[in-house]
Structure formats: structure tokens, C-alpha cells
C-alpha positions in Angstrom: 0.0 0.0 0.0 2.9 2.3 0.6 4.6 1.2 -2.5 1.6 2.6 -4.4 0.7 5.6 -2.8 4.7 6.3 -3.2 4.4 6.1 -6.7 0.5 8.1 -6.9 2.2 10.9 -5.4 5.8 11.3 -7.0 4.0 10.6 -10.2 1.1 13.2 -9.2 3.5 15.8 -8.4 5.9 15.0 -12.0 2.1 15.5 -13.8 1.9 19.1 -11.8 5.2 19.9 -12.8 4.4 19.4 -16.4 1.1 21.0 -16.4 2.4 24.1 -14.7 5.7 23.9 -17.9 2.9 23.5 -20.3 0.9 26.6 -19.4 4.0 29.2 -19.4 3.4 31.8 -22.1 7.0 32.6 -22.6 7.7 29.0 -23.8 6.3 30.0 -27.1 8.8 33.0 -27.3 12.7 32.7 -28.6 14.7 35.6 -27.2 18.2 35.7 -28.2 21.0 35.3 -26.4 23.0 38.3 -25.1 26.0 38.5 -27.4 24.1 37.2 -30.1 24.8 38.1 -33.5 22.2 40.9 -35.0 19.4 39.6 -37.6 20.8 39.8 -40.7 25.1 39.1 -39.4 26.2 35.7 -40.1 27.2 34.6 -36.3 30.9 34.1 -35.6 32.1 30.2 -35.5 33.3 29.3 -32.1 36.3 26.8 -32.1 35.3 23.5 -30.6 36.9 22.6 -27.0 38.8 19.2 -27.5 38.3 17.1 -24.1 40.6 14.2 -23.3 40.2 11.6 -20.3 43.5 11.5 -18.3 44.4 9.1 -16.0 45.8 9.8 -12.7 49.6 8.2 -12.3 52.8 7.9 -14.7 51.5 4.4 -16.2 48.2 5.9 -17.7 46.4 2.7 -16.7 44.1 2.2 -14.2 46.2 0.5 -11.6 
């Protein structure tokens, strides 16, 4: 019985959440970004960040 009314009330409270989303007005509306290029400029091309995983220790393993 516990299990379920666990459950009824995450779940009701997750349905809430998205009714409440749903019924925003501004989600309809695209703002841009500050530092966004002007209508009309092409937008500047950002280099990509390159991310490698490192290892802690000299071997580079994971021993």
C-alpha cells in the first residue's frame, strides 16, 4: 500500500510539474542570447573545445 501511494504521489507531483511547464506563455517565445549576432550578421564560428580523459599516475592505466 505504501509502494503505491509512493508512486501516486511522485508521479502526481511530476504531472503538476508538467502542467504548470505547459501553461508558461514565454515558452512559445525565442529571445536571443545576449551576445548574439544581430538579424541579418552571419554569427561568428566558435572553435570546438577538444576534451581528453586522463588518468591519474605515470602508467596511464588504471592500476
Amino acid at each position: 500500500m505504501v509502494d503505491i501511494l509512493a508512486l501516486a504521489v511522485s508521479h502526481g507531483l511530476l504531472a503538476l510539474a508538467v502542467w504548470r511547464l505547459l501553461l508558461r506563455a514565454d515558452l512559445d517565445v525565442e529571445t536571443p542570447r545576449d551576445g548574439a549576432a544581430p538579424v541579418g550578421e552571419p554569427a561568428r564560428r566558435v572553435k570546438p573545445v577538444r576534451r581528453e580523459m586522463r588518468w591519474p599516475g605515470k602508467g596511464g592505466g588504471d592500476a
